[in-house]
VOPAGU-2260 file (C-alpha; in pm, 1 decimal, decimal comma):
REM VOPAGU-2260
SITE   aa  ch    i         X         Y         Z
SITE  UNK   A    0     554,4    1488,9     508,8
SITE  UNK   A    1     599,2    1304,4     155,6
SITE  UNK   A    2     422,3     952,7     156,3
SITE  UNK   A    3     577,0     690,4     -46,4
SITE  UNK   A    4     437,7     344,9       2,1
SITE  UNK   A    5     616,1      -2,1     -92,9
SITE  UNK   A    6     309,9    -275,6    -156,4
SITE  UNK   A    7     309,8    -630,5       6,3
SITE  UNK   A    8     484,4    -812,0    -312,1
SITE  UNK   A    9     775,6    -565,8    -332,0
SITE  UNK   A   10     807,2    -578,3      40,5
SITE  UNK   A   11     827,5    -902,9      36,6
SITE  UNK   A   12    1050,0    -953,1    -289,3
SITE  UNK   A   13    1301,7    -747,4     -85,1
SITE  UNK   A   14    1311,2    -883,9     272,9
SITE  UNK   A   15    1343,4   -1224,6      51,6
SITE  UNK   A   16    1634,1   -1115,0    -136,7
SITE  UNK   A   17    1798,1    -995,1     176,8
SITE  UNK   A   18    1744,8   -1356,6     349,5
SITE  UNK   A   19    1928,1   -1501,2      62,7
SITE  UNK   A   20    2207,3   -1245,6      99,5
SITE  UNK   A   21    2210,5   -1233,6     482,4
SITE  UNK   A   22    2263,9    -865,9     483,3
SITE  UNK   A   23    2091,2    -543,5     455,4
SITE  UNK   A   24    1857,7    -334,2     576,8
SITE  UNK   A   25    1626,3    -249,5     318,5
SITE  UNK   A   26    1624,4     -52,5     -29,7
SITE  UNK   A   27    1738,9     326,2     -84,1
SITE  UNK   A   28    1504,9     494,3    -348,0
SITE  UNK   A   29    1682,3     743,5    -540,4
SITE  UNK   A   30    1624,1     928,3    -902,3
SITE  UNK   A   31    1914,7    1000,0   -1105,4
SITE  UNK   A   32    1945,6    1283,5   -1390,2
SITE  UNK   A   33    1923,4    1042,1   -1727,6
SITE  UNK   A   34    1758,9     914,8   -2053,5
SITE  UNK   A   35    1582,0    1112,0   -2277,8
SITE  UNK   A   36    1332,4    1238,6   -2047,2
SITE  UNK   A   37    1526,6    1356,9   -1797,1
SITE  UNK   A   38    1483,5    1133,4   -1504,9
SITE  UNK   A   39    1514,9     786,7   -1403,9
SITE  UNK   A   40    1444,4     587,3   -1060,5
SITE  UNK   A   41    1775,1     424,9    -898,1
SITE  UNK   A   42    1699,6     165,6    -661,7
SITE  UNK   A   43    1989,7     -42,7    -508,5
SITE  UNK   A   44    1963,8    -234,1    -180,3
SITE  UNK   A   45    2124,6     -54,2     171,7
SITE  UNK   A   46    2321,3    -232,2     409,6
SITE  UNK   A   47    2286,2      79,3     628,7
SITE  UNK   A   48    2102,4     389,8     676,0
SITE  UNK   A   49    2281,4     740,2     615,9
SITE  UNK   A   50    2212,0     989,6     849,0
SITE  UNK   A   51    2034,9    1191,8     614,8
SITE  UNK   A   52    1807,4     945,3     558,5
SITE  UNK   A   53    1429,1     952,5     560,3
SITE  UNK   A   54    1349,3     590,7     635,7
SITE  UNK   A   55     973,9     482,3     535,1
SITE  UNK   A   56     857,1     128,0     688,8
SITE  UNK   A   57     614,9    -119,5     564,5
SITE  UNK   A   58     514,2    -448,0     523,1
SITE  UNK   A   59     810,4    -527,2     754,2
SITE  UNK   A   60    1032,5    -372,8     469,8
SITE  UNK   A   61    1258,2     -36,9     485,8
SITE  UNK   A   62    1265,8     244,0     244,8
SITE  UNK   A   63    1551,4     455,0     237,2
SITE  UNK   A   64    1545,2     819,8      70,0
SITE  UNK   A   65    1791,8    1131,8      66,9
SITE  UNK   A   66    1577,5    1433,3     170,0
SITE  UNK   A   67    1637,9    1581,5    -143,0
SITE  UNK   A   68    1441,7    1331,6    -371,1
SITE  UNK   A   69    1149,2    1334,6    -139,5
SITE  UNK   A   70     951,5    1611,9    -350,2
SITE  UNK   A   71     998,5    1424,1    -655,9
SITE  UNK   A   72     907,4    1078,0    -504,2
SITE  UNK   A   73     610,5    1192,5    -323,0
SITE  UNK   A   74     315,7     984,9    -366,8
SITE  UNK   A   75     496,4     754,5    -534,5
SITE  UNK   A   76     395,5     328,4    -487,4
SITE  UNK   A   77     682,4      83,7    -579,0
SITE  UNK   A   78     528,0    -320,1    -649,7
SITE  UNK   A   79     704,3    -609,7    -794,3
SITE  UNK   A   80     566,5    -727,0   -1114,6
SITE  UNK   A   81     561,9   -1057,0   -1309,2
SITE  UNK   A   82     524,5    -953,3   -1674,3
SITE  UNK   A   83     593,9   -1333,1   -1887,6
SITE  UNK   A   84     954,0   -1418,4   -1820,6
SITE  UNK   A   85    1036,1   -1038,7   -1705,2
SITE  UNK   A   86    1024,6    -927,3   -1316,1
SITE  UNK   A   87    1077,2    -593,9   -1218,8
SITE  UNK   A   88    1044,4    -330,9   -1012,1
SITE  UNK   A   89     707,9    -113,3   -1088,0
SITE  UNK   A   90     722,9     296,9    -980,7
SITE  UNK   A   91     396,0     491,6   -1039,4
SITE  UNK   A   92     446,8     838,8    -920,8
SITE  UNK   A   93     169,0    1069,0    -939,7
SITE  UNK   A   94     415,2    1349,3   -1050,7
SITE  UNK   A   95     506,5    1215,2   -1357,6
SITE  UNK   A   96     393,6    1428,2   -1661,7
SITE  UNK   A   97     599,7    1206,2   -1946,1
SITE  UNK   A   98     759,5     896,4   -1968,1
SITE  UNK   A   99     991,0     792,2   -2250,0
SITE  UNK   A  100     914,4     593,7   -2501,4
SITE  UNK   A  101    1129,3     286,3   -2412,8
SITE  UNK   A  102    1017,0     323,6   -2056,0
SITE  UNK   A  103    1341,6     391,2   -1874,8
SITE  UNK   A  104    1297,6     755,8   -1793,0
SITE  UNK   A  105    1025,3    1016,6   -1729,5
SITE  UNK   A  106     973,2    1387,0   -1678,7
SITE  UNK   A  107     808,3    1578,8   -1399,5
């Protein structure tokens, strides 16, 4: 079974955004074919879980992934980062072997 784990400031960055939008579920965790590496990670937040779904749950938080990403994502921690002025999303997957050099897509 792949482990993918979602840390306490993401989870919470989430469940607040869905508060403020009073709807949703969760996230859905996706990667998408793009960028010069080859890869990139598509995150967008779920109102409702597909059948297909594997649904991960932490921190009170639910992570939504189509079975077929779940080899590619495996391992992988998502956090919420303050960098200055810039917030975002932070993946590290421990089956990256490249990342771009702009940062928006990687190679495994």
């Amino acid at each position: 079974m792949a482990t993918i784990t979602v840390t306490e400031r993401a989870a919470r960055h989430v469940s607040n955004y869905l508060q403020r939008q009073g709807h949703g579920i969760g996230v859905r965790l996706g990667i998408k074919t793009t960028g010069c590496s080859g890869f990139a990670y598509q995150l967008e937040y779920a109102d409702e879980a597909r059948a297909e779904d594997v649904v991960f749950e932490q921190h009170g938080t639910k992570l939504l992934i189509a079975p077929e990403h779940l080899a590619l994502l495996d391992g992988t921690q998502i956090d919420y980062v303050r960098n200055g002025l810039n917030e975002s999303f932070q993946f590290t997957n421990p089956n990256e072997r490249d990342r771009c050099g702009c940062g928006e897509s990687f190679r495994i």
